[in-house]
C-alpha positions in Angstrom: 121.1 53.5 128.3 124.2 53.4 130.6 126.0 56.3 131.7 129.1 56.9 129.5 132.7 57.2 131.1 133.6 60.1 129.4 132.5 63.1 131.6 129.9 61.7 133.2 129.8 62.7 137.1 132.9 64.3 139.5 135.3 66.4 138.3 135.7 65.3 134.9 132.2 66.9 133.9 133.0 69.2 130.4 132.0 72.6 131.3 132.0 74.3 128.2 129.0 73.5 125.8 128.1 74.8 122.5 124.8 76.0 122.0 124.9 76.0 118.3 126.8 73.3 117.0 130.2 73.2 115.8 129.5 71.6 112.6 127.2 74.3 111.8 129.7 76.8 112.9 132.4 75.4 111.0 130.3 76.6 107.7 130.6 80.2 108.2 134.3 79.9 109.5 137.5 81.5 107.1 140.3 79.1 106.5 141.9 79.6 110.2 138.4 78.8 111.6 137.5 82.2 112.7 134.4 84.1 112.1 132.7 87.1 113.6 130.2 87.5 116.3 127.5 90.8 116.4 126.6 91.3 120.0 123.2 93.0 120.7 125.1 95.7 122.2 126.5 96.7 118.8 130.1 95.2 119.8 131.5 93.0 117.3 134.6 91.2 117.3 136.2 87.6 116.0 136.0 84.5 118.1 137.2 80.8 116.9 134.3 78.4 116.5 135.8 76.8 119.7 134.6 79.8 121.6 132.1 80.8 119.5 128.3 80.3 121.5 129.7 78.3 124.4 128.0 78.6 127.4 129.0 77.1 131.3 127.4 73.6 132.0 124.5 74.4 129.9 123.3 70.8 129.1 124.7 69.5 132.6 122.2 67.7 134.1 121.9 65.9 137.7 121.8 62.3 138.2 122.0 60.2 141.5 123.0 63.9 143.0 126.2 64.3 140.6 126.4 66.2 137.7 126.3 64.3 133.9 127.2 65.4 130.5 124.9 62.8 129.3 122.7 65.0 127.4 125.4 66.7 126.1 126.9 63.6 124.6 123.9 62.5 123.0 123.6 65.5 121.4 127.2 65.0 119.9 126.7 61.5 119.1 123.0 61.1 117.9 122.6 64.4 116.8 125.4 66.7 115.6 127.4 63.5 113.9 124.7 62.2 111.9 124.1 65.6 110.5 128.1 66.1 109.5 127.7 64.5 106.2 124.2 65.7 105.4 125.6 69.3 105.7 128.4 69.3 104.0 126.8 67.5 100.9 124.9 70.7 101.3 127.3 72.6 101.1 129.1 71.0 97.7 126.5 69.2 95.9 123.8 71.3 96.7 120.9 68.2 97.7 119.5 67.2 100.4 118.6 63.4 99.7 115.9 60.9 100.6 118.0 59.3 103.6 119.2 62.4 105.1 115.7 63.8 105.8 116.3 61.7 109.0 119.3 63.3 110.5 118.4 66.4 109.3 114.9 66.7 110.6 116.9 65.9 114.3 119.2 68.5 113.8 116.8 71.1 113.1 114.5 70.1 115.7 117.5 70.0 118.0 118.9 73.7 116.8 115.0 75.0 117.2 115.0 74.0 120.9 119.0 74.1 122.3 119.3 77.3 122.8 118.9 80.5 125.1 116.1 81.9 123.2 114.3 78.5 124.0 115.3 78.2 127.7 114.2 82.0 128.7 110.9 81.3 127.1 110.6 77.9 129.1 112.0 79.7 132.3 109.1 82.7 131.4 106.5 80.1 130.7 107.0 78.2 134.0 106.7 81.5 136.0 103.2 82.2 134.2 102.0 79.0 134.5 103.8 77.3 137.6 101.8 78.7 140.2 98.5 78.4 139.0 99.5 74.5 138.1 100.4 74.2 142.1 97.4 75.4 142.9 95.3 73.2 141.0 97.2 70.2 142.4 97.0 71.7 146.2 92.7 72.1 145.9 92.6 68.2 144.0 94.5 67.3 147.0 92.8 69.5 149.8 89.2 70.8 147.8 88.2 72.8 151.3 91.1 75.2 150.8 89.1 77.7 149.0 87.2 79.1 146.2 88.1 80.1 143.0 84.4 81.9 141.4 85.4 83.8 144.9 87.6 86.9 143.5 88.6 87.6 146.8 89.8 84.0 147.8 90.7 83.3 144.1 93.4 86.4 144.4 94.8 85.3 148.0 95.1 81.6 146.7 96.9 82.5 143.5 99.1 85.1 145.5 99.9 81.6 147.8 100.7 79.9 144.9 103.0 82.1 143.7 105.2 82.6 146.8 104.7 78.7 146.8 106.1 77.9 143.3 108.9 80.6 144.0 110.2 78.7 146.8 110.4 75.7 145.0 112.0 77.4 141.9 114.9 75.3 142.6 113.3 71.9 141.6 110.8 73.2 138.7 113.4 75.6 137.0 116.4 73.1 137.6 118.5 71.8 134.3 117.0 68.6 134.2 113.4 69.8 134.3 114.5 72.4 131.1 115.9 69.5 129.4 113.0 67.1 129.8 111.0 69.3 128.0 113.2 70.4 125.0 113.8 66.5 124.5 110.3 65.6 124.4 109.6 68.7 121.9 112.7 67.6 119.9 111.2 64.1 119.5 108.1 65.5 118.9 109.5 68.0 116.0 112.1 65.7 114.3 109.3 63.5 114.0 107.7 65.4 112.1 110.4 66.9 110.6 111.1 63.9 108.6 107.7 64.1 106.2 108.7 67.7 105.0 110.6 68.8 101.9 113.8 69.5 102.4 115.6 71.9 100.0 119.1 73.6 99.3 118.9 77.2 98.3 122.2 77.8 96.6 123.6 82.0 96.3 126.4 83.7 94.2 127.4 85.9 96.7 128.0 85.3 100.4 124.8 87.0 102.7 123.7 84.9 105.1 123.9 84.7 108.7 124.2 82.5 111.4 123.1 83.2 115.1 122.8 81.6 118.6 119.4 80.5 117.8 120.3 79.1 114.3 117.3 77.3 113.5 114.2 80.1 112.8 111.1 80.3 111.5 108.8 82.8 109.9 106.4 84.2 112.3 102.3 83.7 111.2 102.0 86.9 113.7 103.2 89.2 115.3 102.3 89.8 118.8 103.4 87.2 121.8 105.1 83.9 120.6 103.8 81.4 118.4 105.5 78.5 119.6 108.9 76.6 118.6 107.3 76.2 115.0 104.0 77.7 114.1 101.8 75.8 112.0 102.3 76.3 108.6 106.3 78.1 108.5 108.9 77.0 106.9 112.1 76.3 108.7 115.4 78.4 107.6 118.5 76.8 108.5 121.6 78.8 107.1 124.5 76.2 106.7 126.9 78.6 104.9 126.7 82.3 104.0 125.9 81.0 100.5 123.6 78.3 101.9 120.5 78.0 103.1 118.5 74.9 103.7 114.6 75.5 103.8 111.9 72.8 105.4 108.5 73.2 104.1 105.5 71.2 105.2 104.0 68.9 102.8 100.6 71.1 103.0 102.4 73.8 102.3 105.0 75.7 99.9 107.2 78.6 100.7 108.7 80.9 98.0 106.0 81.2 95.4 109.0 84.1 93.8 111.8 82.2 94.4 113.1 82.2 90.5 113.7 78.1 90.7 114.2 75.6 93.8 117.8 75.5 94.4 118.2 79.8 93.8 119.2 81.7 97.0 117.3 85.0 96.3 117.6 88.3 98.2 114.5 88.6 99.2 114.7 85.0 100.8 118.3 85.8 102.1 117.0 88.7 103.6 114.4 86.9 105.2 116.3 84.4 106.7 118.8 87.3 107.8 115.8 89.1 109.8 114.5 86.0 111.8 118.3 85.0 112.5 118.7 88.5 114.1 115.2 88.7 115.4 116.1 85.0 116.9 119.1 85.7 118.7 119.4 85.7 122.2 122.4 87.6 122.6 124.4 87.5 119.6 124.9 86.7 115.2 127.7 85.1 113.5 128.7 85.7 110.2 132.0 84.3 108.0 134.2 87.6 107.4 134.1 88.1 104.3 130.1 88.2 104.7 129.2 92.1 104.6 126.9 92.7 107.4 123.4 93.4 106.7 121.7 96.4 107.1 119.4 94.7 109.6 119.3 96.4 113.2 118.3 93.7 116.2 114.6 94.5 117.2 114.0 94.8 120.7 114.8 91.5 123.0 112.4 88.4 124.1 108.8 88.6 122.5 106.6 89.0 125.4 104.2 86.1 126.0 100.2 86.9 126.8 99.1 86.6 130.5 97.9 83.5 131.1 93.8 83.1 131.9 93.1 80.1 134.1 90.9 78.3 132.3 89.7 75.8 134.7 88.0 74.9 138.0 88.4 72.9 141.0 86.5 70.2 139.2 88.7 69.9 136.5 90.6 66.4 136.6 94.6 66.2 136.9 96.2 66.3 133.8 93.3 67.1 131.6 93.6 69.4 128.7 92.2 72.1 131.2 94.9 72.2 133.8 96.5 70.0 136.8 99.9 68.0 137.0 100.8 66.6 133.7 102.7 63.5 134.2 104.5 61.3 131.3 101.8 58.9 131.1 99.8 61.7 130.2 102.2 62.6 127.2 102.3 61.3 123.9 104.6 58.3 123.5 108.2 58.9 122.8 109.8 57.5 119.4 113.5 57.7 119.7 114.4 55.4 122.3 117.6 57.1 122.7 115.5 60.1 124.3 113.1 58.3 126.3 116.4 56.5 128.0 117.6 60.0 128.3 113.9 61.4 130.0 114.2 58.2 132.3 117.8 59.3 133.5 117.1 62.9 134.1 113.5 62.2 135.8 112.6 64.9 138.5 111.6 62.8 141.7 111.2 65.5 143.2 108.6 67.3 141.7 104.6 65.6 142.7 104.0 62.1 141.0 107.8 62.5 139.5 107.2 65.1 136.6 
């Protein structure tokens, strides 16, 4: 991949990025392209789809020490374009067909991972687990620095460690270490993706919502987070506030009271309403003419478990145990359009360039 011309480094960098996509956007938009937006705060007011989830430099990543829209533009080119026409035959014929499984199971993937929601669990993962990854890598590196069956040493080490890791917060919590990992996971997902049933669950009356995390899924639990997408939900992905597209794993079937496959029920609107809400970083969108539902936002960011070091000093780098995870570790990337992406936007600053 070669870095495009079009706002690549300097001063021509686009600074305004979507974190939902526009095309999704567009479907809960009135005629003059405005919609309404429900802030956490209880302050609601209309905003174009232009405006509407944009966020400063939020996919600008560093390369050769200037910054690059590259990610951006893939997601515009290999992501949200490929998906245009796959939504709007949602949207008026109601299928979702054989050959847009593809571009579909990218931009739900991609919609599951681009967003705030996604970053401040990243950002609160690192924190948890950052130090106590330095200090497995400093003992494989130096094994006389201490013991960790010592409670007494094990606290002062991991107390190092975390003053450590803070100080080089600027490399491990930088853009282009974010990024890496939602493009792996997006892989990963829309991968997967692609093997699950994809349906169109058509309503009479307009109920659904949109949100800054537009992609959600139903929770198996609920205490801490269960991942991006836990094993066995489906995936609701409102396209229009009479539309909702639902993924279901082949294993599995969601909707046993849905009255036939292509009926938007209440129940299932309401559903999809909840997790939208429950989702949202900061904010819910909704097409005007959508009456708002009696939903209330529940209380911000689940709150992950503390983390329990599993491991010893004996325990080899990048084992399923602990130590510095590097990409030959990682499973193998499919879409070469990522893995030139994960090569541009490498961290050589970080030990053994992860």
């Amino acid at each position: 991949m070669t870095i495009g011309q079009n706002g690549d480094v300097g001063n021509n960098v686009q600074r305004r990025h979507h974190t939902v996509a526009r095309v999704l956007l567009q479907g809960f938009a009135d005629d003059a392209g405005q919609l309404l937006q429900l802030h956490r705060s209880g302050a609601e007011h209309r905003t174009a789809t232009t405006n509407a989830s944009v966020r400063g430099e939020f996919y600008t990543v560093t390369i050769n020490g200037a910054p690059s829209t590259l990610v951006e533009e893939w997601l515009a080119t290999d992501v949200e374009d490929p998906a245009a026409e796959t939504l709007l035959r949602a949207r008026t014929e109601h299928i979702v067909r054989t050959e847009d499984r593809r571009p579909l199971a990218r931009f739900a993937a991609a919609s599951l991972l681009r967003t705030q929601a996604a970053r401040s669990q990243l950002l609160r993962i690192g924190d948890d687990v950052g130090p106590l990854t330095l200090l497995h890598y400093a003992l494989e590196q130096e094994p006389t620095l201490g013991d960790l069956t010592d409670p007494t040493q094990r606290s002062q080490m991991i107390a190092e460690a975390t003053a450590a890791y803070k100080r080089l917060s600027p490399l491990t919590d930088n853009t282009n270490a974010l990024l890496r990992v939602v493009l792996r996971k997006t892989d990963e997902l829309a991968q997967m993706l692609t093997g699950w049933e994809w349906t169109v669950h058509r309503g009479k009356h307009p109920l659904l919502l949109t949100g800054d995390s537009p992609a959600v899924t139903v929770r198996t639990n609920t205490v801490g987070w269960n991942g991006a997408l836990p094993a066995g939900a489906p995936v609701f992905l409102p396209i229009s506030p009479t539309h909702l597209i639902v993924g279901t794993a082949p294993e599995h079937r969601f909707g046993t009271t849905v009255a036939s496959p292509t009926t938007l029920t209440d129940d299932m609107a309401r559903a999809s309403n909840s997790c939208i809400m429950r989702e949202a970083a900061e904010s819910v969108f909704r097409h005007p003419a959508t009456p708002l539902p009696p939903i209330a936002f529940p209380p911000t960011a689940e709150v992950l478990p503390e983390p329990v070091v599993t491991w010893s000093r004996s325990d080899p780098a990048g084992s399923d145990v602990g130590g510095i995870v590097t990409d030959a570790d990682l499973p193998p990337v499919e879409d070469a359009r990522i893995a030139a992406l994960l090569r541009a936007i490498q961290n050589v600053d970080w030990p053994n360039g992860s």
